[in-house]
Each structure stands twice: as C-alpha cells, then as structure tokens.
N, C-alpha and C positions, 0 to 999 in steps of 0.2 A: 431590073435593079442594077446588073452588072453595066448597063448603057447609063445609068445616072451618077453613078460611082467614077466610073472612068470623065463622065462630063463634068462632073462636082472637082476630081482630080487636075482635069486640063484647064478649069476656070482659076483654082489658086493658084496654079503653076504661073499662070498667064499673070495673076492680079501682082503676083509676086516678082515675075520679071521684069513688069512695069514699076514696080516701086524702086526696086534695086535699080533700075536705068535713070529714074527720075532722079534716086539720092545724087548718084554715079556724076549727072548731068549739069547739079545745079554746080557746081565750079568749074564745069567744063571751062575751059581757055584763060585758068586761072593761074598758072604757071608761069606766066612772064609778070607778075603784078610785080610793084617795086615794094621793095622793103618800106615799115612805115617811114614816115621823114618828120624829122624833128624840126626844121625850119631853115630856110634860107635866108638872106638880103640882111636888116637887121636886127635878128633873131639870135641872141646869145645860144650858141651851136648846144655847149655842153651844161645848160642848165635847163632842169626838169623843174614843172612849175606843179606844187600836187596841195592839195588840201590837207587843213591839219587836224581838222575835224567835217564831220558829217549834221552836225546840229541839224534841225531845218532849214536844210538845204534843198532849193531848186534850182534846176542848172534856169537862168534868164535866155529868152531868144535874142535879146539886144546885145550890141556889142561891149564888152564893158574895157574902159580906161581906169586903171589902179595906177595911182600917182602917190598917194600915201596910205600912212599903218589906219588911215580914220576911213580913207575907203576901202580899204581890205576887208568886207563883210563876210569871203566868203575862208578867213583864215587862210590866205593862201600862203603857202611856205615856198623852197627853192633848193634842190640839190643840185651841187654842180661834182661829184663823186656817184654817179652810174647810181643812186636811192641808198649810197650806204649811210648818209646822214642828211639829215633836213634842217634848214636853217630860215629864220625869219627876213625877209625881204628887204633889201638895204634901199628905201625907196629915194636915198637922197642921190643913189647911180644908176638904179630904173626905174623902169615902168612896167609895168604886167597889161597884155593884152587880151581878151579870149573873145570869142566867138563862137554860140552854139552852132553847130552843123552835124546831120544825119544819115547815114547810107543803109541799104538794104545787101545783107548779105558779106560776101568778103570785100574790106574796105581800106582804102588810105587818104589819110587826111594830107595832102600835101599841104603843108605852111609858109606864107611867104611876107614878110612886111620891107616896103619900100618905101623911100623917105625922097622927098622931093621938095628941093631949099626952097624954089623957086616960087614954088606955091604953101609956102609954110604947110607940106600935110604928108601924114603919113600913109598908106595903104596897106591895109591886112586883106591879103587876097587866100583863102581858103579854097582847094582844090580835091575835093572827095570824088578820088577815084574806085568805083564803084566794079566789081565785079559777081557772076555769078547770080542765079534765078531763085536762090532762098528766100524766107522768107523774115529770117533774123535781121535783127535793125543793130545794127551800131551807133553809139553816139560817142561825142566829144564835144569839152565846152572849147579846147584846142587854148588854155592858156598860153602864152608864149613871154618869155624876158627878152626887152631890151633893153638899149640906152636910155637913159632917161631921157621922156621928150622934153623939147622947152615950151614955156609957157601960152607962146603966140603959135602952135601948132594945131594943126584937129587931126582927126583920125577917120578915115572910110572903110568901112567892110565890105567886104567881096565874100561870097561863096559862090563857089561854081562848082557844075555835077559832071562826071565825064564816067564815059562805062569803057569799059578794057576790057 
C-alpha cells in the first residue's frame, strides 16, 4: 500500500511538473517580440480605426476599401486622441483599409501600405508576427486610415506569417 501511495505521489509530482514546464514554455523566446505596430508608409500614424457598433457583424476574409459613409457597413469610426473620443470618418480626406489576418498564440500584426504612382496601386502588406506554442488564436480585421485614394488606383493585400 505504502509502494502505491508513494508511486500514486511521484506520478502527480511528475504530471504536475510537466504542466508547469509546458505553461512556462509556451512563450518561451517571447521577450524580444516588438511592441504592437500601428502602421507604417501611408498609414495615418495617430489615428485608431474602431467600430461603433457590434450589430451583425462578421469580420469579411476579403480585403475591404471604404471610400465613402455608403460603404461603411461596418460603422466604422476614427480616434486620432489615444480612444478618448470617436469621430465619424471624413471620407472626402480618406480612406479606410482592413484586412482579416490571424495568429496562434502571442501576436503582432505589423501594418504597412505603400503607394506606387507608377503603377496607380496601393499595397497593404500585413505582417503577423507570430510567437510562442499556445494554443489561443488572435485576430484582427487590422483597419488602418489613409489618404484618400484617387479614383484610378486599386489596392493589393498581402499577409504574411513570420514566427519570432
């Protein structure tokens, strides 16, 4: 009895110190991750792009272009004061970008749209830098403001997965 007790003892010890290594583990090498990034190139730096209701809302997989208040289906609003007030979308000086993209675990969406005369077109290149072995999912639809595009432009999406 006293041989099954002690083996009953050394088996949770054991189940226990695998769990605690396993939690311990899943961010291992997670410490250099960069802070999220709000967007580069041209991506209006200090304005937050957030929804102003939740209605029947699906984030879309496709990229979406908001050019005016009649395509804005998903209400989307704009702080440019860090979320202390929300403001309706002046779409006659931008445009709204998003793109669904998903990571497993601890994540960063890097943002980046580039504009190229030459080829009338813009690129939204999404960069989900991806760390750690959990098994939580992050998402983002990765709204972003810019200039307003002109009319003879298109727009490409890009996501790309990279692990850190």
């Amino acid at each position: 009895m006293k041989n099954i007790i002690q083996s009953t003892v050394f088996i949770t010890m054991i189940i226990l110190s695998f769990g605690t290594t396993s939690c311990n583990d899943m961010y291992k090498g997670c410490k250099n991750m960069p802070d999220q990034i709000i967007g580069t190139g041209e991506i209006i730096h200090n304005a937050i792009v957030w929804y102003s209701t939740f209605d029947n809302y699906n984030e879309p997989k496709e990229g979406q272009i908001i050019t005016s208040d009649s395509l804005n289906i998903f209400n989307l609003v704009v702080s440019f004061d860090n979320r202390a007030t929300f403001i309706p979308i002046d779409f006659s000086k931008y445009t709204v970008l998003g793109k669904y993209a998903d990571g497993g675990c601890r994540v960063v969406f890097d943002r980046n749209v580039t504009k190229n005369i030459e080829k009338k077109k813009y690129t939204y290149t999404i960069t989900v830098i991806e760390c750690g072995t959990c098994k939580e999912l992050e998402l983002s639809m990765n709204w972003v403001l810019i200039p307003k595009i002109e009319d003879d432009f298109s727009v490409d999406f890009l996501v790309n997965y990279k692990k850190n």
